[in-house]
C-alpha positions as CSV (number, residue, x, y, z in Angstrom):
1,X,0.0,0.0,0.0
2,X,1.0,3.5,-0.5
3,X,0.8,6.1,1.6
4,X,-0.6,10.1,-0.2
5,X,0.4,13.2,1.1
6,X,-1.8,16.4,0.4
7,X,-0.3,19.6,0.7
8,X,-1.9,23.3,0.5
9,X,1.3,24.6,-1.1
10,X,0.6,27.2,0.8
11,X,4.4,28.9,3.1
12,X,4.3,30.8,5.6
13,X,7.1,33.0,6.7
14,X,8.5,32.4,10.3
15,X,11.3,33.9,12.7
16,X,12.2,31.5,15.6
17,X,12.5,33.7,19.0
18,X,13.7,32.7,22.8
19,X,11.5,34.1,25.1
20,X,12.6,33.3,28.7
21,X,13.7,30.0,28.9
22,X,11.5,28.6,25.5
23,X,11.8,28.7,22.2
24,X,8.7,30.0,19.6
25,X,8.0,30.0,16.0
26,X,6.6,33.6,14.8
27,X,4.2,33.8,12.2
28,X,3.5,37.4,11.7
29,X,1.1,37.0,9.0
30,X,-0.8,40.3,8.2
31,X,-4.0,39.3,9.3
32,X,-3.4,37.4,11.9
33,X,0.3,36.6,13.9
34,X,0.9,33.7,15.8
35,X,3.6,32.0,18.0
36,X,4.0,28.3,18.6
37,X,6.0,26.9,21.5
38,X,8.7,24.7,20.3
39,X,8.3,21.3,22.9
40,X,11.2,19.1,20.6
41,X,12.8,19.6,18.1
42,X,15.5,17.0,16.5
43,X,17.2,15.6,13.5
44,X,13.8,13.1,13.7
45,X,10.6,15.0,15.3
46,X,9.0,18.7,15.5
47,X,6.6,18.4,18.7
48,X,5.0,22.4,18.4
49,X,2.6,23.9,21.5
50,X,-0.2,26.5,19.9
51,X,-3.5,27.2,22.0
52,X,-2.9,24.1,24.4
53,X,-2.3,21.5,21.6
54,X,0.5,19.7,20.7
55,X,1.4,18.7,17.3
56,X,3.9,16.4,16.5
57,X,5.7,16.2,13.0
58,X,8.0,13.2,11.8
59,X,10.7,13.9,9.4
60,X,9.4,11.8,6.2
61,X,11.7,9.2,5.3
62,X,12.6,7.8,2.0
63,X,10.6,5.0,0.7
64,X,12.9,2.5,-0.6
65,X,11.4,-0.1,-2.9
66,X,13.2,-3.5,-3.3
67,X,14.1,-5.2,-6.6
């Protein structure tokens, strides 16, 4: 089976700010900025804090198909 990724295309621009002892991502969209807490962040995993949820984003991996 295969697995389908959707994406909107859409970017958004960011700066990454310490603020005390964290770490936030700063959208500063127009309309609407944001800021969202950075939990983890490694060469594997994003885990992201915004309006007490957490998201958490795996780096994709190569699919490697045998022969």
């Amino acid at each position: 089976s295969f697995a389908a990724y959707q994406t909107s295309e859409q970017q958004n621009e960011f700066q990454i700010e310490r603020e005390d002892e964290n770490h936030y991502l700063h959208f500063n969209l127009a309309l609407e900025p944001w800021k969202e807490k950075i939990i983890r962040l490694d060469s594997s995993q994003l885990v992201l804090e915004h309006q007490d949820k957490v998201y958490h984003y795996t780096r994709h991996k190569k699919i490697v198909l045998d022969e």
